[in-house]
C-alpha positions in Angstrom: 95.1 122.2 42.4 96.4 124.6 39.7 95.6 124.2 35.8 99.6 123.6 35.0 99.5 120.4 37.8 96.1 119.3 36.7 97.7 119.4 32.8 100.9 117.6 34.0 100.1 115.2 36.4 96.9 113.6 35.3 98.3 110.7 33.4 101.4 109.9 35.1 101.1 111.2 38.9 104.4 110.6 40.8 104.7 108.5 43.8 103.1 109.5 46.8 103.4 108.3 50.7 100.7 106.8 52.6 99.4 107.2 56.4 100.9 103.1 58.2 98.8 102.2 61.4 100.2 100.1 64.2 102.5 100.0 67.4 106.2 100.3 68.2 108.0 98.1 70.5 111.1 99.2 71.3 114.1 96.7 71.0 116.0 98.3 74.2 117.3 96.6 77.4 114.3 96.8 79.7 116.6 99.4 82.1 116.6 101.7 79.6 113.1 101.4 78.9 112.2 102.1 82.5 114.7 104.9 82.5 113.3 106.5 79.5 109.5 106.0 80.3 109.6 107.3 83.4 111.5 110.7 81.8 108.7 110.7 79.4 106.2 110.4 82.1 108.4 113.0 83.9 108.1 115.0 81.0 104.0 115.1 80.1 103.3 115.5 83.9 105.4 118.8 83.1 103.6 119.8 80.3 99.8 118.8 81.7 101.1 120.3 84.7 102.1 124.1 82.9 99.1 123.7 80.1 96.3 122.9 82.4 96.9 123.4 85.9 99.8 126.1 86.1 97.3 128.9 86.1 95.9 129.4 89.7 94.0 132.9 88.9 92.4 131.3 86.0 91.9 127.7 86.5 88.9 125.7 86.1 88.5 121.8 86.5 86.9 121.7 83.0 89.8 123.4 81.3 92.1 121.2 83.3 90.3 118.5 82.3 89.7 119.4 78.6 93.3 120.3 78.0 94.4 117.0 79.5 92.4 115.1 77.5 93.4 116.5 74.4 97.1 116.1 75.5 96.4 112.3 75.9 94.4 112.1 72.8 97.3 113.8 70.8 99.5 111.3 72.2 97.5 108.3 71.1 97.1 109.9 67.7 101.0 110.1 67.4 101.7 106.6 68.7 99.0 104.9 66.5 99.3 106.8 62.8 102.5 106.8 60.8 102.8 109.3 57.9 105.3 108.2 56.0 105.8 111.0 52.2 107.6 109.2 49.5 110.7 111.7 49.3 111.9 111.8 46.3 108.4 113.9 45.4 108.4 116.6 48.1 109.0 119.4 45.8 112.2 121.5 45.0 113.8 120.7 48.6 110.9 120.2 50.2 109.6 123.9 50.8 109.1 125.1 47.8 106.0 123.7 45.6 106.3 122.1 42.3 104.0 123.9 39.9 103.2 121.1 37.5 102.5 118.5 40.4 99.9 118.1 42.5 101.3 114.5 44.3 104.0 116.5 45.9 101.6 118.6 47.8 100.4 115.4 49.4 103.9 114.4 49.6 104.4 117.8 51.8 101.1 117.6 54.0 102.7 114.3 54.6 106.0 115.3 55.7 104.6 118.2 58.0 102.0 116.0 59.5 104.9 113.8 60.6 107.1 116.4 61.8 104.1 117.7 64.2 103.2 114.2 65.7 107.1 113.6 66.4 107.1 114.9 69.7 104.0 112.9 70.5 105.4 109.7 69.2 108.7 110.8 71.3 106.5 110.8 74.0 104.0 108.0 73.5 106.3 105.2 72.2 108.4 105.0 76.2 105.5 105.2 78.2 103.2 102.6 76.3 106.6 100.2 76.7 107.1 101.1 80.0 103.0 100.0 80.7 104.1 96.7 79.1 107.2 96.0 81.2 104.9 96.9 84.3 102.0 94.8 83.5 104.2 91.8 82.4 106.0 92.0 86.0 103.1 92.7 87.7 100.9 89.8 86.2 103.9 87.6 86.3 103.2 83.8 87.3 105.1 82.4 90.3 106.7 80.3 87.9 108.5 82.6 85.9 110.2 83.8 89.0 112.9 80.7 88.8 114.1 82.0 85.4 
């Protein structure tokens, strides 16, 4: 934090965002859930598949294993955390940094750290809702089979 944001800002900081925790459902026609979980499946088995395993002269389980892991753990980071910046304090057009604030630098961490979990939460959000249609029709009573 510079002097001119600690002078300006320390007793009237502008708004800033906050990190939201919790799950999506999507709202979709279940066909279109199917059809777009399996892509995303389609998709990470792509990307496991050319990070971990694609390299035959120099592949090792561990690695594999290591770079799978993270893969999946990135994924559940993107589907559970929700950055969300307050935008109307993200600095002159959100690049360039506001000298006498220090709220829009946490504004701008914000922003980025929701631009880099996007393709994670593109990712995550179809596949957990495609494991819920699944479970629900595979644990489905004999009942439910009349409606």
């Amino acid at each position: 934090m510079s002097l001119f944001e600690w002078f300006f800002e320390k007793n009237n900081p502008g708004p800033t965002g906050n990190f939201d925790r919790g799950h999506y459902h999507l709202a979709w026609p279940r066909i279109w859930i199917i059809i777009v979980g399996f892509c995303a499946l389609f998709v990470l088995g792509v990307v496991i598949y050319v990070l971990a395993f694609n390299r035959f002269h120099y592949y090792n389980a561990v690695n594999g294993t290591l770079i799978s892991l993270s893969i999946v753990a990135y994924l559940a980071l993107a589907y559970y955390i929700y950055p969300k910046p307050a935008l109307n304090n993200v600095g002159f057009f959100g690049f360039i940094d506001n000298p006498s604030s220090y709220t829009d630098d946490i504004n701008r961490m914000l922003l980025w750290s929701q631009l880099l979990l996007l393709p994670g939460k593109i990712l995550a959000i179809p596949i957990v809702n495609l494991w819920f249609i699944m479970r629900a029709v595979i644990y489905r009573k004999p009942a439910d089979l009349n409606e």
